[in-house]
N, C-alpha and C positions, 0 to 999 in steps of 0.2 A: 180403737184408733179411728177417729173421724179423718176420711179421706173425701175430696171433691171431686167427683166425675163429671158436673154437668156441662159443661163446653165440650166432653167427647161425647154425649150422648146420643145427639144426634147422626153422627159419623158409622156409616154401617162399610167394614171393613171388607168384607165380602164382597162388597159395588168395588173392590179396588183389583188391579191386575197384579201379580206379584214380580217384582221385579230381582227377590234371592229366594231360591228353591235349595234348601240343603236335605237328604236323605242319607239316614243314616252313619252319620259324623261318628271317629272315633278321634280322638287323638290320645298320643302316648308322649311323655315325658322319659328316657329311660324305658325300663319295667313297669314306672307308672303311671295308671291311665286317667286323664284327665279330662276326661269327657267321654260318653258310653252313648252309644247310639242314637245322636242327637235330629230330628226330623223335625224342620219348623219352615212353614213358608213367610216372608218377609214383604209388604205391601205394597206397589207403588206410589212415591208421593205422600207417604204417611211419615208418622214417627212412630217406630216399634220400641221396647224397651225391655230392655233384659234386667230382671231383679232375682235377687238370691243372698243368701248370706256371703261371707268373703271366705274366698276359698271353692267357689261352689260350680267356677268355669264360665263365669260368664264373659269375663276378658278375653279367654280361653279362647272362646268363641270369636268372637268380636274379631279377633287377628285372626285366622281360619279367615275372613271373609275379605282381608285383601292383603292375605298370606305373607304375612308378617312373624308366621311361626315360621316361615323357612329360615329365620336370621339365629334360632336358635337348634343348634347342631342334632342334638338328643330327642329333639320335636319329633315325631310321626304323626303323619296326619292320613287318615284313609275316611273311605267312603264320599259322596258327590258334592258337590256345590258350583251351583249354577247363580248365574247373573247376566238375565236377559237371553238365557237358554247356551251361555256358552260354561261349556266347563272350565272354572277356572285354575282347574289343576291337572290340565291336558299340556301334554309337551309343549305343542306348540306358544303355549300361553307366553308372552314379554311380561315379566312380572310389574317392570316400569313402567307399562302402558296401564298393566290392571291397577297400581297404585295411584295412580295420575287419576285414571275412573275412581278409583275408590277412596275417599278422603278422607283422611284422619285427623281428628282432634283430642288431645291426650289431657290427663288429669291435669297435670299442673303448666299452664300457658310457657313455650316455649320457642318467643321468638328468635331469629336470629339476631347476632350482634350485629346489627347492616341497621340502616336507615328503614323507615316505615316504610317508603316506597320500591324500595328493595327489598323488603321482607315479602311485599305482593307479587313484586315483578318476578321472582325468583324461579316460579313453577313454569311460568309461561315460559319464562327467555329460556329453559332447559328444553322445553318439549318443541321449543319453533310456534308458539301460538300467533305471535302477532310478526306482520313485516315489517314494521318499522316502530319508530320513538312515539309515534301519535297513537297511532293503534292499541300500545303499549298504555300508554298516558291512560286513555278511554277505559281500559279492561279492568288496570289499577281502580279507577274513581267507582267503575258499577262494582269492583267485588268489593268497595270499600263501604260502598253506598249499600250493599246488601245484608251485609254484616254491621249496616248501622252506626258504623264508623266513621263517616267521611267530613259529616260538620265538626267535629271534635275535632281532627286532624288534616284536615284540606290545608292548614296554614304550615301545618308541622311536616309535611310529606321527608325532608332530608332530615329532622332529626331521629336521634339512634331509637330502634322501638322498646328498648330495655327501658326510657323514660315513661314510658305511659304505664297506667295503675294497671294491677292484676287484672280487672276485668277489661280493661282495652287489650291489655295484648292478647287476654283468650279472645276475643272481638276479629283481633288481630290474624291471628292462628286460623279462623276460621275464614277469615276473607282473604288468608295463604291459601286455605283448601278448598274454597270455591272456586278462585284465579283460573285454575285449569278446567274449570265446566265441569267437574265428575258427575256422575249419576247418582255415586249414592256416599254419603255421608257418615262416619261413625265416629262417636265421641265416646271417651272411655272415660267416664264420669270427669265432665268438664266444667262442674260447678264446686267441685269439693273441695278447691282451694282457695274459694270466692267468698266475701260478705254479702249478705241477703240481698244489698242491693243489687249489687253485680249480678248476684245470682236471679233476679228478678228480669232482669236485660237480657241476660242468654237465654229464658226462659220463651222470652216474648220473640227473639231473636230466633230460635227453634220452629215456634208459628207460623211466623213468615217463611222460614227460608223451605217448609213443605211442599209449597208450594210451586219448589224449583229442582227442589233433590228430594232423594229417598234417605231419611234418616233414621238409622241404629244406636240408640242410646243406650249402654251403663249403666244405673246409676244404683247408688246405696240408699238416696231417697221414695221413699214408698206413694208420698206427696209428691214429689217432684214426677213420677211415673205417672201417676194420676192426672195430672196436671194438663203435660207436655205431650201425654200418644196414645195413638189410637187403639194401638196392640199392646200387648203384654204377653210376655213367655217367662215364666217363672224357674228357674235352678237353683238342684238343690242336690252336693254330693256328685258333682258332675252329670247328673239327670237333666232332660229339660220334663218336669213335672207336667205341665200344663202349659198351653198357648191359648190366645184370644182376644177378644176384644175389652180394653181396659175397663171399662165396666163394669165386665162380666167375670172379668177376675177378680175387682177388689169386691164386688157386691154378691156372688154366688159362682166362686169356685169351685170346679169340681172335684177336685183332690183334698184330702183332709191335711195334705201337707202344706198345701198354700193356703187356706185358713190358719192352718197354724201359725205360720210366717206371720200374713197381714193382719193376726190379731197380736201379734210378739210373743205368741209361745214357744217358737224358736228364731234364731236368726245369731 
């Protein structure tokens, strides 16, 4: 498999501060465990990306980080995770405050049935961000403008966002979960339900938005990991196999089970 690293090459991940420290992750489903002592620091200001065959926890994961497994009853989740040094599975934690920091973008684009401009205003008018209609107006345009959206629909602001193509309203979705300023970003394979081109815009769209958040990527492409981040953490059977820098994972792995993966001897 010919994969492209060279636009991460230069990026030495270690110059970065980490902004999610997880130690020793379990989580349980039931009697079953779905993740086994899972230890990975996470970058400031990068794109990390979680790769494994399906099935292998990396979703798993993913939710664990702005505790979205508390929605499911039989969930247990033990061991630490930090963001920004706060634990965010201390009593005192507002889980609505840590999802508002923590942004979620999901597989298949899922705007609300509300107008484009109420799909963005949505997170803010909840949490009190803006005092008035202008301010409101202004946050709309930059999280729209950020997510690369705003020439295509500055004219459309009141129509419903169920009109715009699959890749606008994941465009969409994502300048829902910037709206609120979070720190860090996570998308659970947010291109799988795209065509190339779409998928080429969230790609470039990922590049830029580094620059503002810290983002956690999904994804079942090996390419698109290559591609888009600077890290790379590999799972495999609820394991996290190996972590590193994207590189240094697709070009000299140190586990023979991620060679395996990135040559397609299993997955």
């Amino acid at each position: 498999m010919n994969i492209q690293t060279e636009q991460n090459s230069d990026i030495d991940v270690k110059n970065k501060l980490d902004i999610i420290v997880a130690k020793n992750v379990d989580v349980f489903y039931g009697s079953k465990q779905a993740l086994e002592n899972i230890t990975i620091d996470i970058p400031e200001n990068q794109v990390t990306s979680l790769i494994g065959p399906s099935g292998c926890g990396k979703s798993t994961f993913l939710r664990c980080i702005n505790r979205m497994n508390d929605l499911v009853p039989i969930c247990r989740v033990s061991g630490d995770i930090r963001i920004s040094g706060q634990d965010i599975y201390a009593q005192e934690v507002d889980v609505v405050s840590l999802r508002a920091n923590v942004g979620m973008v999901f597989q298949k684009p899922n705007p609300f049935p509300k107008s484009i401009f109420e799909n963005v205003a949505y997170g803010p008018k909840i949490h009190g961000l803006t005092s008035d209609k202008s301010e409101m107006k202004d946050l709309v345009e930059w999280s729209l403008q950020k997510a690369g959206l705003w020439n295509e629909v500055k004219d459309r602001l009141t129509e419903n966002a169920t009109s715009l193509s699959g890749g606008q309203q994941q465009r969409l979705c994502i300048a829902r979960a910037i709206a609120v300023k979070p720190r860090v970003i996570l998308m659970d394979e947010p291109c799988s339900a795209l065509d190339p081109i779409a998928t080429a815009v969230i790609e470039e769209l990922i590049d830029e938005l580094k620059a503002n958040f810290s983002i956690v990527i999904v994804t079942h492409s090996m390419q698109q990991a290559a591609r888009v981040s600077q890290k790379t953490a590999f799972f495999h059977m609820g394991n996290l196999v190996e972590s590193g820098q994207t590189k240094n994972i697709f070009t000299s792995p140190k586990d023979e089970r991620t060679q395996n993966y990135i040559t397609g001897r299993i997955g």
